[in-house]
N, C-alpha and C positions, 0 to 999 in steps of 0.2 A: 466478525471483526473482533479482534482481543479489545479489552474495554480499556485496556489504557488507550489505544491508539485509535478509538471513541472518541471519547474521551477529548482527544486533541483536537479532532475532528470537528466536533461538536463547538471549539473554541473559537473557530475562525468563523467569519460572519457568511452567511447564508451563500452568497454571489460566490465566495471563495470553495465554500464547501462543497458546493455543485460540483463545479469544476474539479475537486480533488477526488470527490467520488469517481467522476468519468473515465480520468488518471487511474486511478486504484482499478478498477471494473475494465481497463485495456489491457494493464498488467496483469492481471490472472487471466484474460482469455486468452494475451500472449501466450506464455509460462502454461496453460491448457492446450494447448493450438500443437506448440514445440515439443508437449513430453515433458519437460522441466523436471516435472518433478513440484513437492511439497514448496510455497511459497513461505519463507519465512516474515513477519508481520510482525512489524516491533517501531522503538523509538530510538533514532538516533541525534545526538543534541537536540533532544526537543521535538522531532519533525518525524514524519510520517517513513519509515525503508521499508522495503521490498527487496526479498534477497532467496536466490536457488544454490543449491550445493556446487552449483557447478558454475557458477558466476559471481561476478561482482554487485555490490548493493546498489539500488538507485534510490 
């Protein structure tokens, strides 16, 4: 995980962070599952994107 997006991670209180890990951990087996491709792992306004060459960000 890039350490900014740690980082954020790390910000939100424990019950939240569970949850966004489990979120994070579907979306790469997704994106693994389909072929995808390299997941992009960044911040947008603040928040946690997920983004493939070939798609839109979530």
């Amino acid at each position: 995980m890039d350490k900014v997006v740690k980082d954020r991670f790390d910000e939100y209180p424990k019950n939240v962070r569970i949850r966004l890990e489990e979120l994070r951990n579907l979306v790469f087996q997704i994106v693994s599952e389909l072929d995808l491709g390299d997941v992009d792992e960044s911040l947008k306004w603040g928040e946690p994107s997920y983004s493939v060459k070939t798609g839109s960000p979530l």
